[in-house]
N, CA, C and O atoms as a printed pandas DataFrame, in Angstrom:
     atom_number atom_name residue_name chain_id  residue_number  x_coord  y_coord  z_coord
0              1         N          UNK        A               1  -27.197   -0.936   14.830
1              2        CA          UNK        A               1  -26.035   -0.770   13.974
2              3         C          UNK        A               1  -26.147    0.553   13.232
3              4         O          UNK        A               1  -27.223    1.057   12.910
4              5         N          UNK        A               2  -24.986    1.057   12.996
5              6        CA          UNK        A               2  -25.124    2.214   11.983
6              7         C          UNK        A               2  -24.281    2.037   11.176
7              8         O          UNK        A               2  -23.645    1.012   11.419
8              9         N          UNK        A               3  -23.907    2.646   10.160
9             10        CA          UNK        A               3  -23.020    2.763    8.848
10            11         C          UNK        A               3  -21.997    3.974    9.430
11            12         O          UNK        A               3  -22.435    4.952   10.035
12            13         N          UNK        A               4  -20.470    3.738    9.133
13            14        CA          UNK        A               4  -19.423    4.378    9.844
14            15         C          UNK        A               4  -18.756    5.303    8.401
15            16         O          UNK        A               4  -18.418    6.479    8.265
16            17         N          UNK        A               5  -18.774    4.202    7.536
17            18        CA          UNK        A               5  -18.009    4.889    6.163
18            19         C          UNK        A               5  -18.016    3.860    4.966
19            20         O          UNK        A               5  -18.365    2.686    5.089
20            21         N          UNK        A               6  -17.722    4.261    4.162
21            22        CA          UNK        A               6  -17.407    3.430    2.981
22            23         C          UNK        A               6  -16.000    3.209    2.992
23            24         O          UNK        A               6  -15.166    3.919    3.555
24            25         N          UNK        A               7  -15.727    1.828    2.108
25            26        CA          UNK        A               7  -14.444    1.852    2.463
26            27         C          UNK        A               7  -13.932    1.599    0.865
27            28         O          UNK        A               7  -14.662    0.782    0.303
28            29         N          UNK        A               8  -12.826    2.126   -0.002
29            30        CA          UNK        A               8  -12.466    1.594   -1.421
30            31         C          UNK        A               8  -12.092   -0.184   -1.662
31            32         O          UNK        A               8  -12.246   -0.751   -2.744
32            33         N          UNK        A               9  -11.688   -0.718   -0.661
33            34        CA          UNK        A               9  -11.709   -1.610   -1.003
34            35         C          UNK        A               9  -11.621   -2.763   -0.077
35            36         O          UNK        A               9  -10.874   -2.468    0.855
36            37         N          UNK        A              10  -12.292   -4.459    0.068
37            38        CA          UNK        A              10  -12.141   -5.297    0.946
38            39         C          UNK        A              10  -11.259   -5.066    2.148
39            40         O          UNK        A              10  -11.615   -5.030    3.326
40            41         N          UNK        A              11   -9.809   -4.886    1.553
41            42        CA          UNK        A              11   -8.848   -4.973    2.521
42            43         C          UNK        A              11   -8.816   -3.743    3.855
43            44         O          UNK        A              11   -8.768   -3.897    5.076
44            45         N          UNK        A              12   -8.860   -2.677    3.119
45            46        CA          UNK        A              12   -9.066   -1.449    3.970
46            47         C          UNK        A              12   -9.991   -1.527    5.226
47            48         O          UNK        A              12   -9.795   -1.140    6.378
48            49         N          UNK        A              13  -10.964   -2.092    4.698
49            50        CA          UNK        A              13  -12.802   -2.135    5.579
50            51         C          UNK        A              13  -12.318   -3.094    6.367
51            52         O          UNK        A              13  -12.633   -3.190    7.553
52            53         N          UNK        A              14  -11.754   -3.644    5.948
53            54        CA          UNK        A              14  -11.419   -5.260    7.046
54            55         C          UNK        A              14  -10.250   -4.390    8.209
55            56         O          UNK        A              14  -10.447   -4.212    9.412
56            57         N          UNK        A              15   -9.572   -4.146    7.759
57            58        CA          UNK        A              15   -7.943   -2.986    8.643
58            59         C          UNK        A              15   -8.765   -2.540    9.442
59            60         O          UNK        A              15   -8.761   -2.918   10.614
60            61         N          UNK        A              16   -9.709   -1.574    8.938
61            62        CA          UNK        A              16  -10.772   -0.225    9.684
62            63         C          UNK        A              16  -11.416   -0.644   11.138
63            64         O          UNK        A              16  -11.384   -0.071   12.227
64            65         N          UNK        A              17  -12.094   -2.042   10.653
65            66        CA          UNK        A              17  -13.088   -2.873   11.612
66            67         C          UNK        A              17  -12.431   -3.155   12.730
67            68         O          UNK        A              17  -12.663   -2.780   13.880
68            69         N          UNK        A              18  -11.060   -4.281   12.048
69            70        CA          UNK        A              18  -10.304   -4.776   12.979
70            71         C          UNK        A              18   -9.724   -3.747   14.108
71            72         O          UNK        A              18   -9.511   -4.141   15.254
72            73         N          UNK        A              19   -9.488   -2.426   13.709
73            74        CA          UNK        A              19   -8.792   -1.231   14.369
74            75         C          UNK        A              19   -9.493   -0.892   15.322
75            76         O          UNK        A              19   -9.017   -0.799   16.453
76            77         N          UNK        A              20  -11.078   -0.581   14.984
77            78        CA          UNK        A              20  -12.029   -0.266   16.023
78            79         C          UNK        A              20  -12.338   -1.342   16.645
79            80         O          UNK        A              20  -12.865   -0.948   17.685
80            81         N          UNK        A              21  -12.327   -2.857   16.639
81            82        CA          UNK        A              21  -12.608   -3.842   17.495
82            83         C          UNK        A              21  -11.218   -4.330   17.910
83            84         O          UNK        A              21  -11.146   -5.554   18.016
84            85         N          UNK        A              22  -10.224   -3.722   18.140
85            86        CA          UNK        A              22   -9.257   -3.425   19.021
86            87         C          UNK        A              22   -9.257   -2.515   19.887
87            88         O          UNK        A              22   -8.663   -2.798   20.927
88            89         N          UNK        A              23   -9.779   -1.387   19.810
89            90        CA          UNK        A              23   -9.856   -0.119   20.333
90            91         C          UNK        A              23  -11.239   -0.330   21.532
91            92         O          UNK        A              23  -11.536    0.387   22.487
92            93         N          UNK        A              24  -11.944   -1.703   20.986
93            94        CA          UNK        A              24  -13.009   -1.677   21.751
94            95         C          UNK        A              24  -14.403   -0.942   21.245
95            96         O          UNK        A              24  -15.139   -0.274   21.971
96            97         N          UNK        A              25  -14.575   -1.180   20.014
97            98        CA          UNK        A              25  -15.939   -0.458   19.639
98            99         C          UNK        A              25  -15.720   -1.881   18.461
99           100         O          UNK        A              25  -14.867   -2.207   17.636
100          101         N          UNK        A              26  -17.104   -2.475   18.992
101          102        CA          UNK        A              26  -17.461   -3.598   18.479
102          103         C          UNK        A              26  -17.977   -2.575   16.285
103          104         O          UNK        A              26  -18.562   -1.516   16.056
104          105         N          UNK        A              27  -17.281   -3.775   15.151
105          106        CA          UNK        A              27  -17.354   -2.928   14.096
106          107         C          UNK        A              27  -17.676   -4.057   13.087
107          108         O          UNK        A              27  -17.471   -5.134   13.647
108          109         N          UNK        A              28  -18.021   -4.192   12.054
109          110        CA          UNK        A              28  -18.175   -5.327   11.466
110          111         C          UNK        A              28  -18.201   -4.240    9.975
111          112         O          UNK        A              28  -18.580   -3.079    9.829
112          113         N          UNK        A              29  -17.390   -5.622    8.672
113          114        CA          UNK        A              29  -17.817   -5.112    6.910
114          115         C          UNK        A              29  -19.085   -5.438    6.635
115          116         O          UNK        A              29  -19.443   -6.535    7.063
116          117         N          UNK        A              30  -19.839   -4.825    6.067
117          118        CA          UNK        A              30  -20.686   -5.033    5.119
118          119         C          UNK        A              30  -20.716   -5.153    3.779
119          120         O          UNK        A              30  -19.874   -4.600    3.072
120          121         N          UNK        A              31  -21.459   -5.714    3.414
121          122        CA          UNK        A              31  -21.500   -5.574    1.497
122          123         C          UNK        A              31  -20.067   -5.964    1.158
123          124         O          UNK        A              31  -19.750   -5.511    0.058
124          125         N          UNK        A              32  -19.225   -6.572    1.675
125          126        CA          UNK        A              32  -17.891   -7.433    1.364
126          127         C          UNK        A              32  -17.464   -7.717    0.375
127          128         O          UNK        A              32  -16.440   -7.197   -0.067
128          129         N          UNK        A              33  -18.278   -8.813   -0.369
129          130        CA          UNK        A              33  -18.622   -9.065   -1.492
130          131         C          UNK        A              33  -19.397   -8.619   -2.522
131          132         O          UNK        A              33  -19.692   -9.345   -3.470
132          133         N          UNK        A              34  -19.783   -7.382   -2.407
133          134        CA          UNK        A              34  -20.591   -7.158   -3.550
134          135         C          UNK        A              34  -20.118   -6.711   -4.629
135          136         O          UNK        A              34  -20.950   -6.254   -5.413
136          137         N          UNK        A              35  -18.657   -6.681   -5.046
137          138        CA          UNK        A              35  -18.165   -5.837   -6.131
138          139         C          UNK        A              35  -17.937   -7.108   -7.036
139          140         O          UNK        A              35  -17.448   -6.946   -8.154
140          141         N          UNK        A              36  -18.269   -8.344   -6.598
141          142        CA          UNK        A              36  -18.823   -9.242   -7.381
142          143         C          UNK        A              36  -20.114   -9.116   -8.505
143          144         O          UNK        A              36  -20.426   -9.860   -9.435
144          145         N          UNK        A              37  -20.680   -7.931   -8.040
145          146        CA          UNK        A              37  -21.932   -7.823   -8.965
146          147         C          UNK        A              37  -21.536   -6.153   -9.036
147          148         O          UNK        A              37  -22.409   -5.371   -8.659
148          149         N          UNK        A              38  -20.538   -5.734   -9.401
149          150        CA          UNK        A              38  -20.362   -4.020   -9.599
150          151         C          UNK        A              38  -20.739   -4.309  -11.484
151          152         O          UNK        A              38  -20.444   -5.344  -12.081
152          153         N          UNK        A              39  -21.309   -3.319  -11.990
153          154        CA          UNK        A              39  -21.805   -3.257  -13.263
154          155         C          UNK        A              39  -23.265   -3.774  -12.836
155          156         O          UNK        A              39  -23.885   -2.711  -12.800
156          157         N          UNK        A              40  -24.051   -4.646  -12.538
157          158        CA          UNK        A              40  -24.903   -4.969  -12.617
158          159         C          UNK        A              40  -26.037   -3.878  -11.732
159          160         O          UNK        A              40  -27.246   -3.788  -11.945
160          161         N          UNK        A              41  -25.119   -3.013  -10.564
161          162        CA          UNK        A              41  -25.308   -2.192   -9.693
162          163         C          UNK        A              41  -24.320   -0.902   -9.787
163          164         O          UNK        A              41  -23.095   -1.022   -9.760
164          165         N          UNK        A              42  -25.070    0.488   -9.915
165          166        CA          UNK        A              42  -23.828    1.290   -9.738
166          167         C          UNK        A              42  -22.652    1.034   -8.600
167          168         O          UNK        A              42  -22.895    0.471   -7.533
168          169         N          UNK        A              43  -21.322    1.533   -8.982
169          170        CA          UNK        A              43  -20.119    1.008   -8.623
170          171         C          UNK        A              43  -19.704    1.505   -7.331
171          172         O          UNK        A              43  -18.792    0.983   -6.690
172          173         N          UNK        A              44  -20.645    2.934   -6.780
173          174        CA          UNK        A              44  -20.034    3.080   -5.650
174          175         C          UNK        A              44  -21.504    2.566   -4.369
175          176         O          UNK        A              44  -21.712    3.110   -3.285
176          177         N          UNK        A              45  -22.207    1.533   -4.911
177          178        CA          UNK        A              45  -23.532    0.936   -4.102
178          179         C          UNK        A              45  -22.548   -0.915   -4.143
179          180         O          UNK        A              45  -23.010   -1.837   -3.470
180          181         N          UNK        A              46  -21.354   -1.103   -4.943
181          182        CA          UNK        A              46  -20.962   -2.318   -4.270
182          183         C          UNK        A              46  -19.121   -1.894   -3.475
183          184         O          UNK        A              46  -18.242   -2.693   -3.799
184          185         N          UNK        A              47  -18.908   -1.303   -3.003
185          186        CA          UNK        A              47  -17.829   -0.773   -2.185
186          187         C          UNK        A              47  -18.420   -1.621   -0.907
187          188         O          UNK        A              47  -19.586   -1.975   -0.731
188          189         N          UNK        A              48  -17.390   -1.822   -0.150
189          190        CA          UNK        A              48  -17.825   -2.847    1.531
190          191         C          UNK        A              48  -18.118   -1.330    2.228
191          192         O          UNK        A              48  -17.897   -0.298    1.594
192          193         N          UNK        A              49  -18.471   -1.328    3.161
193          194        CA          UNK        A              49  -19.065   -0.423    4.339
194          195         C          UNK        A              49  -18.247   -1.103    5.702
195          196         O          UNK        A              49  -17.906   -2.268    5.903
196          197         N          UNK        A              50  -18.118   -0.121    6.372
197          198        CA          UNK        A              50  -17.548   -0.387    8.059
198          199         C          UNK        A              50  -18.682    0.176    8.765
199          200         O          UNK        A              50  -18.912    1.365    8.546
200          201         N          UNK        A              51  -19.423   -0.441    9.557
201          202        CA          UNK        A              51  -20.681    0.086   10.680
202          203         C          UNK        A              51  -19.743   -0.654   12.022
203          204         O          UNK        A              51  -18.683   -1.270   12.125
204          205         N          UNK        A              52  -20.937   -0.134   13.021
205          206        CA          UNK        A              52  -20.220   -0.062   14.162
206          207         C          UNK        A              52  -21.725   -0.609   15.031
207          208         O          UNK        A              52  -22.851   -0.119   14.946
208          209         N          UNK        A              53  -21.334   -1.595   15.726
209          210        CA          UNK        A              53  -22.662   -2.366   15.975
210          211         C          UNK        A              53  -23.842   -1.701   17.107
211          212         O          UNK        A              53  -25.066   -1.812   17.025
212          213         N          UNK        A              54  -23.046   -0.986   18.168
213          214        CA          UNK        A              54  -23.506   -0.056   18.930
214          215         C          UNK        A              54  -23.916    1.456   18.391
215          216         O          UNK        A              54  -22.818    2.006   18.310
216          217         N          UNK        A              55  -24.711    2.220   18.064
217          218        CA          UNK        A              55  -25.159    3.299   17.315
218          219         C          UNK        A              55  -24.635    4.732   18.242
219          220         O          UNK        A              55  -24.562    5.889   17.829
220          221         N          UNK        A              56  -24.211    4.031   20.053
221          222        CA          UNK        A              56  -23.716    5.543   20.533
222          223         C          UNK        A              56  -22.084    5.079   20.395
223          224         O          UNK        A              56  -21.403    5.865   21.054
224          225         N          UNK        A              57  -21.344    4.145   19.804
225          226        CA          UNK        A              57  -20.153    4.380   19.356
226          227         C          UNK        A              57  -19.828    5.067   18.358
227          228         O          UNK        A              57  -18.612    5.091   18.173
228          229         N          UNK        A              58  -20.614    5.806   17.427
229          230        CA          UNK        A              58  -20.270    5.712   16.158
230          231         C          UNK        A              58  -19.767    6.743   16.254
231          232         O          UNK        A              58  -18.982    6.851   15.312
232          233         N          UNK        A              59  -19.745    8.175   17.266
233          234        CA          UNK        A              59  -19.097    9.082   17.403
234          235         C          UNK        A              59  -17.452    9.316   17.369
235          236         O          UNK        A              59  -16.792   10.191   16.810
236          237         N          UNK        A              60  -16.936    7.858   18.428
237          238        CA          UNK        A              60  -16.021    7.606   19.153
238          239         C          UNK        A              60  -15.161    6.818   17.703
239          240         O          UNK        A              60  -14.027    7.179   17.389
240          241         N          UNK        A              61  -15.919    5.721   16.938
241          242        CA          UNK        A              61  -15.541    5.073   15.945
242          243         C          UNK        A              61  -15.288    6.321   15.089
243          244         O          UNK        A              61  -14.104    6.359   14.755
244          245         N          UNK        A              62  -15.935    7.255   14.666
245          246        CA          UNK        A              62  -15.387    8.129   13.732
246          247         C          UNK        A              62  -13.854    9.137   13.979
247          248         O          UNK        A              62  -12.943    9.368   13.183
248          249         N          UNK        A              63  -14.000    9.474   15.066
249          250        CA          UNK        A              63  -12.761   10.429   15.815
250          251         C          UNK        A              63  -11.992    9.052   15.873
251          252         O          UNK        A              63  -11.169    9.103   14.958
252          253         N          UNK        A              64  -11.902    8.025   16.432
253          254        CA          UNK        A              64  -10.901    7.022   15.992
254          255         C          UNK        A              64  -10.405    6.673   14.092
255          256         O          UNK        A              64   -9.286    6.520   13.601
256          257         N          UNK        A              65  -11.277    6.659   13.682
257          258        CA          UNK        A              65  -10.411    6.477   12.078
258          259         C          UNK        A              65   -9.935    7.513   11.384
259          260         O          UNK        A              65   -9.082    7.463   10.498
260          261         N          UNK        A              66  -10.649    8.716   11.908
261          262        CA          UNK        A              66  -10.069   10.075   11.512
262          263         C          UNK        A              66   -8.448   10.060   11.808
263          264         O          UNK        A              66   -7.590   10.465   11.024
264          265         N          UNK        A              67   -8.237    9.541   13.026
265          266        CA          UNK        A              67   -7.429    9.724   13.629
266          267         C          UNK        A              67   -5.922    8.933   13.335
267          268         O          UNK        A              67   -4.745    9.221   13.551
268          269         N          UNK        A              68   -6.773    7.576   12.615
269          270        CA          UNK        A              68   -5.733    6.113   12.323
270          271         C          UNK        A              68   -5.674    6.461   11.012
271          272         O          UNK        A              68   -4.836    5.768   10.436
272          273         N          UNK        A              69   -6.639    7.867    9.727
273          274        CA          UNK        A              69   -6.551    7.509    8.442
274          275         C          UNK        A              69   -5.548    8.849    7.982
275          276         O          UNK        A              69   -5.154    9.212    6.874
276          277         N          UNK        A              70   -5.336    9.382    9.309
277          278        CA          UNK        A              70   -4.845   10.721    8.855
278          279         C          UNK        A              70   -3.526   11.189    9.848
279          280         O          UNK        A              70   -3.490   12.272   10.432
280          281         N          UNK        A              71   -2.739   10.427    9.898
281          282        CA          UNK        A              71   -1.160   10.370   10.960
282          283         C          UNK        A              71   -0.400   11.642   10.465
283          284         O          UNK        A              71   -0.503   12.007    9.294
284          285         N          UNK        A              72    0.303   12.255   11.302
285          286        CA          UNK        A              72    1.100   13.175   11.055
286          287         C          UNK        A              72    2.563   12.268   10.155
287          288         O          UNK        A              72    3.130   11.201   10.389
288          289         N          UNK        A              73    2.761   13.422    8.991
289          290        CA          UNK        A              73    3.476   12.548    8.109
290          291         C          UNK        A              73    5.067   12.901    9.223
291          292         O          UNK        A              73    4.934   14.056    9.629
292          293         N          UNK        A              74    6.349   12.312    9.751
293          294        CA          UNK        A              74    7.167   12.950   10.009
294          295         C          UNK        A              74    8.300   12.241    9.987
295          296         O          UNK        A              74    8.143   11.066    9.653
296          297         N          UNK        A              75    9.837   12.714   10.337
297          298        CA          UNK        A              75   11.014   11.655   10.124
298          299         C          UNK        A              75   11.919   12.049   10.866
299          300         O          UNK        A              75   12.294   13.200   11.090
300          301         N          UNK        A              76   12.420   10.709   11.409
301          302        CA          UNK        A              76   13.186   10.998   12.280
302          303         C          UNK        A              76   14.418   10.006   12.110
303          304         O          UNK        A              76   14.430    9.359   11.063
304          305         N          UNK        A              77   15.523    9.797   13.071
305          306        CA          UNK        A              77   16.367    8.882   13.230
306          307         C          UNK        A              77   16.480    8.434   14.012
307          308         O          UNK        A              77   16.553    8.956   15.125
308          309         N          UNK        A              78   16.556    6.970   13.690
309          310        CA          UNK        A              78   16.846    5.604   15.119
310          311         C          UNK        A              78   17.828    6.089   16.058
311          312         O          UNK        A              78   18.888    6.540   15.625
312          313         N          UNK        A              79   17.595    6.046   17.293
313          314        CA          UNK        A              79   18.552    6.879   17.952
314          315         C          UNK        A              79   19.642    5.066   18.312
315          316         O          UNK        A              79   20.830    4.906   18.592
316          317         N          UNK        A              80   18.638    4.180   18.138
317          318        CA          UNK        A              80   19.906    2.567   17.960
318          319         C          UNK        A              80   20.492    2.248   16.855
319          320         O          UNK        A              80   21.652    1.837   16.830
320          321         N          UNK        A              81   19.849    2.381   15.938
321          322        CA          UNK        A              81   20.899    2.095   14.462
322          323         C          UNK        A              81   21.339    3.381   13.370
323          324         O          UNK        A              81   22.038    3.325   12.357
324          325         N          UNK        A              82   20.601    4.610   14.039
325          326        CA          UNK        A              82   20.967    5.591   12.965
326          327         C          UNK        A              82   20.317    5.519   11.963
327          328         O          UNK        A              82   20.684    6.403   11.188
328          329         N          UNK        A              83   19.272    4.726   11.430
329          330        CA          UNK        A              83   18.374    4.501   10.181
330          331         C          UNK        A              83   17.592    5.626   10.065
331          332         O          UNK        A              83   17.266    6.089   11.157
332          333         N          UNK        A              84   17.133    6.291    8.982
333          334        CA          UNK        A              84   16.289    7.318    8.504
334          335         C          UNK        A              84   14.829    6.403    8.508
335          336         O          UNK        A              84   14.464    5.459    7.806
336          337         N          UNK        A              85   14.263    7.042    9.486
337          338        CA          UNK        A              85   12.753    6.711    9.344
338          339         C          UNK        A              85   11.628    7.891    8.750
339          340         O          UNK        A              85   11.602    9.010    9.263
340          341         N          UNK        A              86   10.734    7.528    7.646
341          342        CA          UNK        A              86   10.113    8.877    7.071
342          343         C          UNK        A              86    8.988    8.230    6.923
343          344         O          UNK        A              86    9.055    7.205    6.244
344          345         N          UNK        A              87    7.636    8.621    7.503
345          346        CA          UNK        A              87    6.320    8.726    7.418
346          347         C          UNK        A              87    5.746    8.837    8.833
347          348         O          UNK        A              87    6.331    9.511    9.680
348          349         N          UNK        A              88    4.262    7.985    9.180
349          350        CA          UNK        A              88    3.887    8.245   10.472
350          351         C          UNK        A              88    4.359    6.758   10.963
351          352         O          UNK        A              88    3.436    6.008   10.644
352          353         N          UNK        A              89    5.232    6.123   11.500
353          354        CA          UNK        A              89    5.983    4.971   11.944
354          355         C          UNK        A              89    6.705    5.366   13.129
355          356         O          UNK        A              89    7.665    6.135   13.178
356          357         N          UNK        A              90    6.110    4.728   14.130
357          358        CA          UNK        A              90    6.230    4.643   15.691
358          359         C          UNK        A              90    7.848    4.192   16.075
359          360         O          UNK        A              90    8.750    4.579   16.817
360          361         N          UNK        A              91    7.551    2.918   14.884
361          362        CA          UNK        A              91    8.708    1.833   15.025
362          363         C          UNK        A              91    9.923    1.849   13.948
363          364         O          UNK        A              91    9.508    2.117   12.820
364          365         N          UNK        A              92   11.293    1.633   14.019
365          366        CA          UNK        A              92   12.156    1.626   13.215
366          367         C          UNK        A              92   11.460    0.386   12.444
367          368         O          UNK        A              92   10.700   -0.498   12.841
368          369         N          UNK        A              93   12.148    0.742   10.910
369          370        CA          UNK        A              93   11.666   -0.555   10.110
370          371         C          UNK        A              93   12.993   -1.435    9.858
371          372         O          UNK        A              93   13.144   -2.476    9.219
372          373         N          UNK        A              94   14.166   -0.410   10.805
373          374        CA          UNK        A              94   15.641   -1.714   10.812
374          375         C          UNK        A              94   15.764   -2.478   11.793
375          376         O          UNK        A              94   16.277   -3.588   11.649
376          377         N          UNK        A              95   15.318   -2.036   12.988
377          378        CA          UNK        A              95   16.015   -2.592   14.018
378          379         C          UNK        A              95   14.619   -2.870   15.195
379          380         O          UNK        A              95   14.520   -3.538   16.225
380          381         N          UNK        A              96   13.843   -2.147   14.565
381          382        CA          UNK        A              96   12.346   -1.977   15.958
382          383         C          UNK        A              96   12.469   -1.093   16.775
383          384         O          UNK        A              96   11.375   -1.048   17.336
384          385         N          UNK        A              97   13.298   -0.139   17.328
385          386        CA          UNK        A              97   13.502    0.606   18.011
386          387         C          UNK        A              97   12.457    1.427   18.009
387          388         O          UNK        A              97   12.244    1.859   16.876
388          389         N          UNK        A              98   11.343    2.019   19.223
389          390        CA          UNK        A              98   10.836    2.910   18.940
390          391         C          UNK        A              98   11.180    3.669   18.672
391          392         O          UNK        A              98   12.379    3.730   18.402
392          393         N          UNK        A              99   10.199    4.967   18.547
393          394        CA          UNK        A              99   10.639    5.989   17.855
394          395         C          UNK        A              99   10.805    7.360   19.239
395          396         O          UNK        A              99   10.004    7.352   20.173
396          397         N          UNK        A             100   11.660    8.179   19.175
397          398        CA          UNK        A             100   12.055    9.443   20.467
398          399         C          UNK        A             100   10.074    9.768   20.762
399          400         O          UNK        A             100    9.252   10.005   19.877
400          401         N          UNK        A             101    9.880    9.688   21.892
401          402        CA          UNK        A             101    8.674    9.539   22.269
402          403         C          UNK        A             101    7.656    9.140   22.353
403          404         O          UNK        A             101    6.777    9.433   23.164
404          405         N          UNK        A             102    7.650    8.128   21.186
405          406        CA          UNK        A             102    6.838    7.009   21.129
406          407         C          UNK        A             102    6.430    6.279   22.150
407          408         O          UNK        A             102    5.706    5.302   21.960
């Protein structure tokens, strides 16, 4: 196993894992729970961790979250309902329509 990143909070580390054990790079949280004992321990030693269980994924796991944490921001219009879509969103958020090249 190796250590992939820190993550700010439960939910994120859990997103992160799940992303790379979709992608096929086996990933698991660590330290999950430890901000149950933050004060008792400095605060950035109880943050969860994302590792990656295989140690020659961790290359592939990193260029993957780089990749999922940092989307081109852009906007376009539903070419089915005409809706203004603005951020990195594949999918209309009116109608589902992908997005022109998606």
């Amino acid at each position: 196993m190796k250590r992939l990143l820190q993550a700010p909070n439960l939910a994120l580390a859990t997103l992160w894992a799940d992303q790379l054990s979709g992608a096929g790079i086996a990933a698991t949280v660590q330290r999950a729970y430890a901000s149950g004992i933050a004060g008792e321990i400095p605060p950035d030693q109880s943050l969860p961790e994302v590792w990656v269980i295989d140690a020659a994924d961790h290359g592939r796991a990193q260029s993957l979250l780089h990749e999922l944490r940092h989307r081109p921001h852009r906007h376009w219009l539903c070419a089915a309902c005409g809706e203004s879509v603005d951020g990195p969103f594949d999918q209309c958020w009116n109608c589902g329509a992908m997005a022109p090249g998606g």
